[in-house]
C-alpha positions in Angstrom: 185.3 -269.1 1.9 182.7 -268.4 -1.2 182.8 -265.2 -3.2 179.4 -264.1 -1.3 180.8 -264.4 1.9 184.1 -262.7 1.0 182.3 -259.6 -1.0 180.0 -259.2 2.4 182.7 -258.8 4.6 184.1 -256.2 2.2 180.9 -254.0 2.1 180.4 -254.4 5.6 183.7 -252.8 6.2 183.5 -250.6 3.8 180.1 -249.0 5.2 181.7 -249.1 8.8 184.7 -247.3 7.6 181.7 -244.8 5.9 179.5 -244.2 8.6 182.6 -243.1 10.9 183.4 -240.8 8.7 180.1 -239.3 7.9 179.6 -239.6 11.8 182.7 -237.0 12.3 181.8 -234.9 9.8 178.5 -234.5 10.7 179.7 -233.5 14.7 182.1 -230.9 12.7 179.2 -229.5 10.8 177.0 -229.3 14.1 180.0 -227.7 15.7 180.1 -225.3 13.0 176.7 -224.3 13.3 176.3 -223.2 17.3 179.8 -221.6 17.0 179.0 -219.5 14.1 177.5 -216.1 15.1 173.6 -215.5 14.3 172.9 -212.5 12.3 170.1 -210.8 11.3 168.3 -210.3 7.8 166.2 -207.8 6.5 163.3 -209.3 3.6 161.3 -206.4 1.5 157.9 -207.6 0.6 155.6 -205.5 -1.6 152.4 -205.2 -0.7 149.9 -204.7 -3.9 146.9 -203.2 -2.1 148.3 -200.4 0.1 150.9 -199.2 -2.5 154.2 -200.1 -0.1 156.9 -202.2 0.5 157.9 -203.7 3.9 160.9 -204.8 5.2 161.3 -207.1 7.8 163.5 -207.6 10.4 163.7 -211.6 10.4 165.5 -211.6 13.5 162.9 -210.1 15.3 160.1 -211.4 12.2 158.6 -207.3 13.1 157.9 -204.7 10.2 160.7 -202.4 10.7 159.9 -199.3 8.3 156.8 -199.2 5.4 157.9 -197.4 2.1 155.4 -195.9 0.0 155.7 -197.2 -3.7 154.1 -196.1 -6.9 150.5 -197.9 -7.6 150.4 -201.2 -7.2 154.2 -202.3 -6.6 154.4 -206.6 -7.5 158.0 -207.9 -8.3 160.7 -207.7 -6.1 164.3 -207.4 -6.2 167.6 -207.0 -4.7 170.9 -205.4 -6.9 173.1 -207.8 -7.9 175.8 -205.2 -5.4 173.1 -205.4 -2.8 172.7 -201.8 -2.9 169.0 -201.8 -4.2 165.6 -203.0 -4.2 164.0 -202.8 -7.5 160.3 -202.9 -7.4 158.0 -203.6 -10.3 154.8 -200.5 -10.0 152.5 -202.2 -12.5 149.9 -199.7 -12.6 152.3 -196.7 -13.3 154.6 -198.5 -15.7 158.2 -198.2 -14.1 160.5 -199.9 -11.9 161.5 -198.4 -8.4 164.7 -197.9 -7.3 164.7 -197.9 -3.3 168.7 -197.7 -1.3 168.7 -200.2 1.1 170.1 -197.8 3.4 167.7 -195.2 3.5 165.1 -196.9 2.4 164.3 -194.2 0.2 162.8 -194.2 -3.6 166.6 -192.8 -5.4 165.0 -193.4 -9.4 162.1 -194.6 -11.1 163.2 -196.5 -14.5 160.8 -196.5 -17.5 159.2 -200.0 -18.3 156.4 -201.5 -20.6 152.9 -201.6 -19.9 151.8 -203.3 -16.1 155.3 -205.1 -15.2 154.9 -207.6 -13.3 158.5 -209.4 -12.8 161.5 -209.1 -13.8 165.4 -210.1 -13.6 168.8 -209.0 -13.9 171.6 -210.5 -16.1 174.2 -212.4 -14.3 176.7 -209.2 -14.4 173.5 -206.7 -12.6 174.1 -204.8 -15.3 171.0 -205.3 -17.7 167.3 -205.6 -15.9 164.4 -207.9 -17.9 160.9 -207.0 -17.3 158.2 -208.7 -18.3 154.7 -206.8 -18.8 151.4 -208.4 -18.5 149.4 -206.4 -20.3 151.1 -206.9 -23.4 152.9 -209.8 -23.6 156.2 -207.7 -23.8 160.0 -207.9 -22.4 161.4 -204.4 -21.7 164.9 -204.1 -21.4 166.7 -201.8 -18.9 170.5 -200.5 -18.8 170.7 -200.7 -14.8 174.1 -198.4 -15.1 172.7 -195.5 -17.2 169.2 -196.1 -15.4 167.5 -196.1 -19.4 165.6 -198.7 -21.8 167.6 -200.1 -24.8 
């Protein structure tokens, strides 16, 4: 027996022993996947021309409720705790505050000139907007709802 016939029989096992093992785990993954329970999703999108903010039902993929915004409402948020959309109203300078389960505006937070996007530190504690008009950051204390 040579070394190349001896090292082929090993990788030939080796991969055989592999792809039964990928093979079950990928029939416990599918099995995984139809037993789970579907649930639905709800996406906000803000829509810059008509001043609102959608949000969809992606189970159904219908506009379930329209929320009026400030003027021209760009970047888009969820709370870190999931309990609000933040929404970036670049012609009147803040950031909306909308509960997700009222769907109402609870606060308006004071920004820089036009924000356009923003994000939140990785406790949801501190928001970063960035403004387009003049190349500025503006930093927000998401707890006491105030610039710093």
């Amino acid at each position: 027996m040579t070394p190349k016939t001896s090292i082929g029989r090993s990788l030939r096992r080796r991969r055989s022993r592999f792809a039964g093992t990928r093979n079950c785990l990928l029939g416990m993954s599918v099995f995984v996947l139809i037993g789970a329970q579907a649930s639905a999703f709800t996406a906000y999108v803000s829509n810059e021309k008509s001043n609102t903010v959608s949000v969809i039902d992606t189970d159904k993929f219908t506009v379930a409720k329209t929320i009026k915004v400030g003027q021209r409402p760009r970047g888009i948020e969820l709370t870190k705790d999931g309990k609000f959309i933040l929404v970036a109203v670049g012609d009147d300078d803040t950031i909306q505050v909308i509960d997700v389960r009222t769907h109402e505006i609870v606060a308006t937070l004071p920004s820089g000139p036009d924000p356009e996007l923003f994000t939140q530190d990785h406790t949801g504690k501190i928001l970063y907007v960035a403004n387009e008009n003049d190349n500025t950051v503006t930093i927000i204390d998401l707890e006491r709802r105030v610039r710093r």
